[in-house]
TORMARRO-593955 format. One line per field, with one value per residue (C-alpha): x, y, z; residue in one letter. Coordinates in steps of 0.001 Angstrom, whole numbers, plus 500000, padded with zeros to 6 digits. Example, Ala and Ser with C-alpha at 12.3 -4.5 7.8 and 13.67 -1.06 7.14 Angstrom:
BEGIN
xx: (512300:513670)
yy: (495500:498940)
zz: (507800:507140)
dogu: (a:s)
This chain:
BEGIN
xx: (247873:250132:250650:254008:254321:253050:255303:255767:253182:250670:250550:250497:246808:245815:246073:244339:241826:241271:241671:244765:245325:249119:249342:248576:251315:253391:252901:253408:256760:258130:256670:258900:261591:261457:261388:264333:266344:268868:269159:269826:271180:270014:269714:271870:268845:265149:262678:259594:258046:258526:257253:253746:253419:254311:251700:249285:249956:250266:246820:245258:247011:245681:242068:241521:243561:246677:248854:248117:251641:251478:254294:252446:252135:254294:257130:261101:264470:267114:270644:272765:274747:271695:271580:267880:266958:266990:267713:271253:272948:276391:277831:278153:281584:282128:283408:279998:278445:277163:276369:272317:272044:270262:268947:267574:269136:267335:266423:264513:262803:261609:259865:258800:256884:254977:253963:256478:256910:261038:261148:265013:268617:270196:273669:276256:279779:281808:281437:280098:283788:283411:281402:280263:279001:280873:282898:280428:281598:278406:278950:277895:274406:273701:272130:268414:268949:271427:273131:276147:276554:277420:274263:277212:278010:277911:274047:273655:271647:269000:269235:268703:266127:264248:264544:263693:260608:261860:261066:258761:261773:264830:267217:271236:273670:276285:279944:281095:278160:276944:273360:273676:276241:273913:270452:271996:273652:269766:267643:266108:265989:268284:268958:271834:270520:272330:274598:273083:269635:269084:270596:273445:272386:272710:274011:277637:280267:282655:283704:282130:282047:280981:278463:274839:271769:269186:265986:266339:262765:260917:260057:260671:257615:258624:262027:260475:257980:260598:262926:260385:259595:263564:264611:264472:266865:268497:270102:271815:273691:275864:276270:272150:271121:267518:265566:262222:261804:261328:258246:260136:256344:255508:258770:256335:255894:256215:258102:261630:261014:263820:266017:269464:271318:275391:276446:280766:283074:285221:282562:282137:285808:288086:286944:283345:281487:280120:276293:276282:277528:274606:271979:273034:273400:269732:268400:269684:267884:264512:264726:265747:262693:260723:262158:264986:268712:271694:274967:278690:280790:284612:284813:288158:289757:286995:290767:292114:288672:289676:292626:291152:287882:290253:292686:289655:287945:289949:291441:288007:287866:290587:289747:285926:286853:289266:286203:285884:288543:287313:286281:283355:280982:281611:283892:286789:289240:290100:293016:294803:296938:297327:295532:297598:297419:293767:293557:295695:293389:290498:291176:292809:290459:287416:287801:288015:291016:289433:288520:292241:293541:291403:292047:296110:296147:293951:296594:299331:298194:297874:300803:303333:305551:302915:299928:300831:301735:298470:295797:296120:296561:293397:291383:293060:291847:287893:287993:288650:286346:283561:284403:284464:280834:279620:281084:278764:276007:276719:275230:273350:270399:271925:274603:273563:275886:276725:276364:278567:281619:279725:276842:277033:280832:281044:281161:284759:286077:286389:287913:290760:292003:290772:292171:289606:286557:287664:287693:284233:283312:284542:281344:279277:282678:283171:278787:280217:283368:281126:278021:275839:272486:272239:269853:270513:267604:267576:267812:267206:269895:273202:273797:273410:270560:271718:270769:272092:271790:271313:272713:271231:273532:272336:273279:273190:269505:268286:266705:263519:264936:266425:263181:261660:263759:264143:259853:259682:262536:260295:257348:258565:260289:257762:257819:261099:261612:262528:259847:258476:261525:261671:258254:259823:261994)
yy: (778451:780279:778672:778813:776895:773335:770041:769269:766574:768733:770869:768027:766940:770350:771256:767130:768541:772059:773990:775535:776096:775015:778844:779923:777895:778915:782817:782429:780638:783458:785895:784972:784641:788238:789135:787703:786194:789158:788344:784539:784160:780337:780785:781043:781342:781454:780709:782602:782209:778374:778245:780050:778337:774912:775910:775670:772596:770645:772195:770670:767491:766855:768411:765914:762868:762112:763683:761547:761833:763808:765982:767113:770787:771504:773966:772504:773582:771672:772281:773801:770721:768891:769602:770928:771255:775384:776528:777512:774997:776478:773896:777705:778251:781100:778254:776836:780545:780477:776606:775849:772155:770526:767540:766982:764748:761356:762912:765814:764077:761969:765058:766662:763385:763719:767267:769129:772888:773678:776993:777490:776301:776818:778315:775584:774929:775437:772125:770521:771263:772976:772183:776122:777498:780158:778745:779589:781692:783873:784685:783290:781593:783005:780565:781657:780972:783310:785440:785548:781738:779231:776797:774105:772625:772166:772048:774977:776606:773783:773398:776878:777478:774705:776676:780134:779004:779861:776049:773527:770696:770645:768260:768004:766031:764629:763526:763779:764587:767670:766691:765786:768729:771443:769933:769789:773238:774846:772529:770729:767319:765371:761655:760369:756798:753883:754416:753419:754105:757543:757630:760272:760545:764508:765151:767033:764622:765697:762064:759660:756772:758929:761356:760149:762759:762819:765016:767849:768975:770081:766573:762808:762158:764551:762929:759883:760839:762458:759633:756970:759608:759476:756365:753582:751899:753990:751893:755494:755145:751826:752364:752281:749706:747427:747893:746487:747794:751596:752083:753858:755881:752759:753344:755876:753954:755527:751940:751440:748941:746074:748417:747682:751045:751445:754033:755217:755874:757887:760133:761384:761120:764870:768207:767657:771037:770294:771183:768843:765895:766722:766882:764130:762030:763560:762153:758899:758561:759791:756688:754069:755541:754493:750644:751237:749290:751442:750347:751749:750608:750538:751909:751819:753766:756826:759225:757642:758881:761831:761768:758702:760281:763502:761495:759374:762222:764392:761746:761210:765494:765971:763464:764660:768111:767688:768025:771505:772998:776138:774146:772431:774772:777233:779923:780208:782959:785754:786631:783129:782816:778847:775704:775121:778792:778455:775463:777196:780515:779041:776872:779426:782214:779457:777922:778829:778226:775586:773687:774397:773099:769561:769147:769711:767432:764888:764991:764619:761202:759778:760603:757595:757384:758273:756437:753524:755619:757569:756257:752243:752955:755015:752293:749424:752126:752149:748364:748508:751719:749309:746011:748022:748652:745268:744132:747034:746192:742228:743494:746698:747768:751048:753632:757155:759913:763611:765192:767494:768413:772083:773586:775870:778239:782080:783222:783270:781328:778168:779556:780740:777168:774553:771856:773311:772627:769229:768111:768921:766185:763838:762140:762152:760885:757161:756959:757849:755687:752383:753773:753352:755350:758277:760569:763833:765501:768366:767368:770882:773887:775215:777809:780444:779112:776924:773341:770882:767752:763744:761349:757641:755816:752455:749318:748816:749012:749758:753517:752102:751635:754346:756720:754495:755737:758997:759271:757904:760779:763377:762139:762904:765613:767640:770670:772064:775211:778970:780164:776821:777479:781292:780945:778009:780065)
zz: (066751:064659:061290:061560:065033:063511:063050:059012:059495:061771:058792:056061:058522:058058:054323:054148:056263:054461:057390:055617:052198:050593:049091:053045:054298:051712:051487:055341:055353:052774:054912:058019:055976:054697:058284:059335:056915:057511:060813:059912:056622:056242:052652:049727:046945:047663:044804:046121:042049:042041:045367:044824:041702:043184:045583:043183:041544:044508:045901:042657:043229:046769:046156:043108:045471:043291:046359:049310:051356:054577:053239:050999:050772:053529:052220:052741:052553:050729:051781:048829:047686:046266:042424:041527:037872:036918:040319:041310:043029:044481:047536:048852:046796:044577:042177:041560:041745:038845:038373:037504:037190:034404:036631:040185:042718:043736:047149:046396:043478:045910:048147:044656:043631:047692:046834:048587:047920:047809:049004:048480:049058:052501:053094:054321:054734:051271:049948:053294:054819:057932:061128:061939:058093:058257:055118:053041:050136:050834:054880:057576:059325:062581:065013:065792:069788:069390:066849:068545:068022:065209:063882:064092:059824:057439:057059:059597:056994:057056:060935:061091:059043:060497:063809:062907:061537:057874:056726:058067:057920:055566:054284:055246:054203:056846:055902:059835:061828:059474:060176:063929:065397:063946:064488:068076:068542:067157:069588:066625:065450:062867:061376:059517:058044:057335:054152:051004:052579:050795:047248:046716:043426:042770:045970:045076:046528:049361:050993:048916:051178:053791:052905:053171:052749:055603:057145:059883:061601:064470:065889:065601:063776:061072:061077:060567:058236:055905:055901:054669:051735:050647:051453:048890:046262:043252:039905:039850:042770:042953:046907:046979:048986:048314:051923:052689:055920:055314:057028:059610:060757:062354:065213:066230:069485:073486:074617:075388:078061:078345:075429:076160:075808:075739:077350:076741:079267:076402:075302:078853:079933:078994:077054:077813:079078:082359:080979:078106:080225:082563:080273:078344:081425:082656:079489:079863:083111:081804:079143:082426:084295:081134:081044:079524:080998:080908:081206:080783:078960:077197:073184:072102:068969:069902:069706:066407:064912:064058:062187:060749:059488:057865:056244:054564:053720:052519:049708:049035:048373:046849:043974:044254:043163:040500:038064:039264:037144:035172:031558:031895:033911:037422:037787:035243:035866:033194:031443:031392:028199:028301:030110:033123:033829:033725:035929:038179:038686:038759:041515:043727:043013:043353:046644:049963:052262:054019:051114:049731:053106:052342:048977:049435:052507:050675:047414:050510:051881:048370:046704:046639:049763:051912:050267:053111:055665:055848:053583:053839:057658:057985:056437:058624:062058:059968:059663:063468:064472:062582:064908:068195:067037:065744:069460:070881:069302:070210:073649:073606:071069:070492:072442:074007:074258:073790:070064:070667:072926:073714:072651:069549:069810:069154:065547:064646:068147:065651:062144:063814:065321:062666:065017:067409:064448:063770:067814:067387:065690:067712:068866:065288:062955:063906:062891:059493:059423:060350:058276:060987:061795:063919:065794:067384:069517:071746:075790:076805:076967:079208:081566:078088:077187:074023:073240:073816:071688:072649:070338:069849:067658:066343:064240:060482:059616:062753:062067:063914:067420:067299:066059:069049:071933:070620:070244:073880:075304:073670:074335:077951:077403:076262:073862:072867:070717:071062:072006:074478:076377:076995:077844:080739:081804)
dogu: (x:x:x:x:x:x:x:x:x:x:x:x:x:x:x:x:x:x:x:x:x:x:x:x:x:x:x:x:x:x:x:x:x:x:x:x:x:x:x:x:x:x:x:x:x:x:x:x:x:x:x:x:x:x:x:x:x:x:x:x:x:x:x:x:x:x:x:x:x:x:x:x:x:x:x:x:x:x:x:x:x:x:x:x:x:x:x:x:x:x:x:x:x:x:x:x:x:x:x:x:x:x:x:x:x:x:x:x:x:x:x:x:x:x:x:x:x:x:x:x:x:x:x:x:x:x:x:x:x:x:x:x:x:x:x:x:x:x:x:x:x:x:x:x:x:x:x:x:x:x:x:x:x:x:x:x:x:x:x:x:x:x:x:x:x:x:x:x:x:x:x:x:x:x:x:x:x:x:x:x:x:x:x:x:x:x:x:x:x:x:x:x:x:x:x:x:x:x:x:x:x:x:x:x:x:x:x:x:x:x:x:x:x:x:x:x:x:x:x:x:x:x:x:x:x:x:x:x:x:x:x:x:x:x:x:x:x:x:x:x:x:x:x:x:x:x:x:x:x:x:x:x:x:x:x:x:x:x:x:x:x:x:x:x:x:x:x:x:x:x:x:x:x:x:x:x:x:x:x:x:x:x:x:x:x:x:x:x:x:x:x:x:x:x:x:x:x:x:x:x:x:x:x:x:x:x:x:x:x:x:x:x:x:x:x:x:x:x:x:x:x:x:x:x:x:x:x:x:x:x:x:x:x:x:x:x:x:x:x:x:x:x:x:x:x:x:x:x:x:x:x:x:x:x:x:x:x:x:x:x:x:x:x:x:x:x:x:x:x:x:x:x:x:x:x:x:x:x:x:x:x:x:x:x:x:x:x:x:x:x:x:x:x:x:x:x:x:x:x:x:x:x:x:x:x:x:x:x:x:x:x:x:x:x:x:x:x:x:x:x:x:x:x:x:x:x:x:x:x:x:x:x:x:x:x:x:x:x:x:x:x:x:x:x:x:x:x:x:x:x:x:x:x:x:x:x:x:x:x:x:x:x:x:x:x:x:x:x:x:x:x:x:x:x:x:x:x:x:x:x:x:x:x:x:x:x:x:x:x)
């Protein structure tokens, strides 16, 4: 088998089992991405030095048995908004270009202390805002099922990579469904957690009370595997929360009989593309056939997410990046003569009109007169979005539906009409606005050829049930990649 072609943790068994060396898996990660990389453009900086050399440590640290995890070894990809000590860490602006970070975030600590090599940062949306990557100050990812296509946003670097083979699993962060929409639209598989359950401790903030780091990778087990090695309680982060049940490997279980799964009329009503709804749907019967009881059901508010989620986040932006302002570190523009001037350039030459077009509506909804209008009422429709849940989850042990509208959109079909990037998030927002857990997995692909991705979308806390049901799908679902479903078809 080709090196390449194993799961995070079938690789993590092999390097225990000295059947491949960590430098092997390594040098052959950096090898495909030298191949194709131009084609893709998942990253934004690759540190092929570190890597090697990381290599080499971490071999050490598993032959003498201080590195038991079974990630380690296995090379990642960390999406470019999580500060790592020396390496450049840009959010993909050209107003953090030059920004090298003098700490590491909580997250990939975390993966460094299991023996995980970081091969690089991945491209994204500038500052996570976007839902296609194309954003980025540094051009866009292409999506490896097609080049044509978006990888979805903003971690469409790591969802990419993940898929071309360039990493062996990669970490997102998702705000709106930036983990979910691209792990769908590039057929691979990605978990939001609970807030609190992964500290945002170095992560650069976009929406604050939103944004919540979590794993993208070839299977459920590696999802699974990943999360336990993040998760955990951070004094760093005050929105950390103390978990004892984190052993999320032991969901690992081919059982949904007597599961109770939700399934909503308004995610399956208008603007839905014929394919997804029947693949979705297909999927929900392969889970019934297994034990599973499906029912339909009513959830209200699902078209006041939107401009709920937008107003919320971008306040939350648009007092997030004040800091970036040309004095302390990032881009500062030349020839300015006073301060205000200075502020002024920096800003405007520094971000990208998407992030311009946050920030300004964000400083709109807070400014007095419209502070109650907007803001206040956005909460109130949160508070709301959160009890339609909790009333949900009152009867069913989690709720199935589409991740995604369509699969993945032409390059450039969604920059043009930003109203048409935002309706794409209509399924994954409302996880954010409650702070629930959610799991996108590929249900097989459209009339193109392009995945299409399953959401599971659970209670508080309840990561296992849902790395349950989605283990069970897969387990009859059967192999999905590339190349397993060329060679199907």
């Amino acid at each position: 088998m080709d090196l390449l072609h194993y799961t995070a943790t079938e690789l993590g068994e092999k390097i225990k089992a000295k059947e491949v060396s960590v430098k092997e898996a390594t040098e052959a990660v950096l090898d495909r991405i030298g191949e194709t990389e131009e084609q893709y453009h998942c990253y934004v900086t690759l540190d092929k030095e570190g890597a090697l050399k990381k290599a080499e440590e971490v071999q050490k640290g598993i032959d003498d048995g201080t590195l038991t995890s079974p990630l380690a070894g296995v090379p990642v990809a960390i999406k470019d908004n999580m500060c790592t000590e020396g390496m450049l860490t840009t959010c993909s602006s050209k107003i953090l270009g030059n920004f090298v970070p003098t700490y590491t975030s909580e997250a990939v600590k975390k993966l460094e202390a299991a023996g995980a090599v970081i091969l690089g940062k991945t491209n994204m949306d500038e500052f996570a805002m976007g839902s296609t990557t194309e954003t980025s100050a540094f051009g866009p990812t292409k999506n490896p099922w097609n080049t044509e296509h978006v990888p979805g946003g903003s971690s469409g670097g790591s969802a990419a990579a993940v898929a071309a083979e360039e990493c062996y699993y990669a970490l997102g962060s998702d705000t709106g469904g930036s983990i979910r929409q691209p792990a769908s639209y590039c057929g691979v598989v990605g978990m939001k957690p609970t807030y609190g359950t992964v500290s945002r401790y170095g992560l650069i903030a976009y929406g604050s009370s939103l944004d919540q780091i979590g794993p993208l990778g070839k299977d459920v087990r590696d999802i699974a595997t990943v999360l336990e090695a993040i998760a955990g309680h951070d004094s760093k982060d005050s929105t950390s929360i103390e978990r004892k049940d984190t052993d999320f490997t032991s969901a690992l279980i081919d059982d949904v009989k007597g599961m109770k799964i939700g399934i909503p009329r308004d995610y399956f009503a208008k603007g839905i593309d014929a394919d997804v709804k029947d693949r979705v749907l297909a999927a929900s019967k392969v889970l019934e056939e297994k034990g599973a009881i499906l029912e339909e059901f009513d959830l209200p508010l699902v078209e006041y997410a939107i401009p709920t989620y937008y107003t919320i986040a971008d306040a939350e932006a648009s007092s997030n990046l004040e800091r970036f302002d040309g004095v302390k570190y990032g881009f500062r523009a030349e020839d300015c003569e006073e301060l205000h001037q200075m502020y002024k350039r920096s800003r405007s030459q520094g971000f990208g009109p998407e992030v311009k077009r946050r920030i300004m509506l964000g400083s709109f909804v807070l400014s007095s007169g419209y502070y109650d209008a907007y803001y206040l009422k956005a909460l109130k429709v949160k508070a709301l979005i959160k009890k339609g849940f909790d009333e949900a989850f009152s009867k069913y042990d989690m709720i199935l539906g589409p991740c995604a509208p369509t699969t993945a959109p032409r390059l450039g079909e969604s920059l043009s009409d930003p109203m048409k990037m935002y309706l794409g998030d209509i399924y994954t927002i409302s996880v954010n606005l409650a702070g629930l857990p959610g799991i996108s997995l590929p249900c097989g692909t459209d009339a193109n050829g392009l995945p299409v991705g399953l959401q599971l979308i659970g209670n508080i806390f309840e990561e296992k049930k849902l790395i349950k049901a989605a283990y069970a799908y897969e387990q009859a679902r059967g192999a999905f990649s590339i190349d397993s479903v060329k060679e199907a078809h």
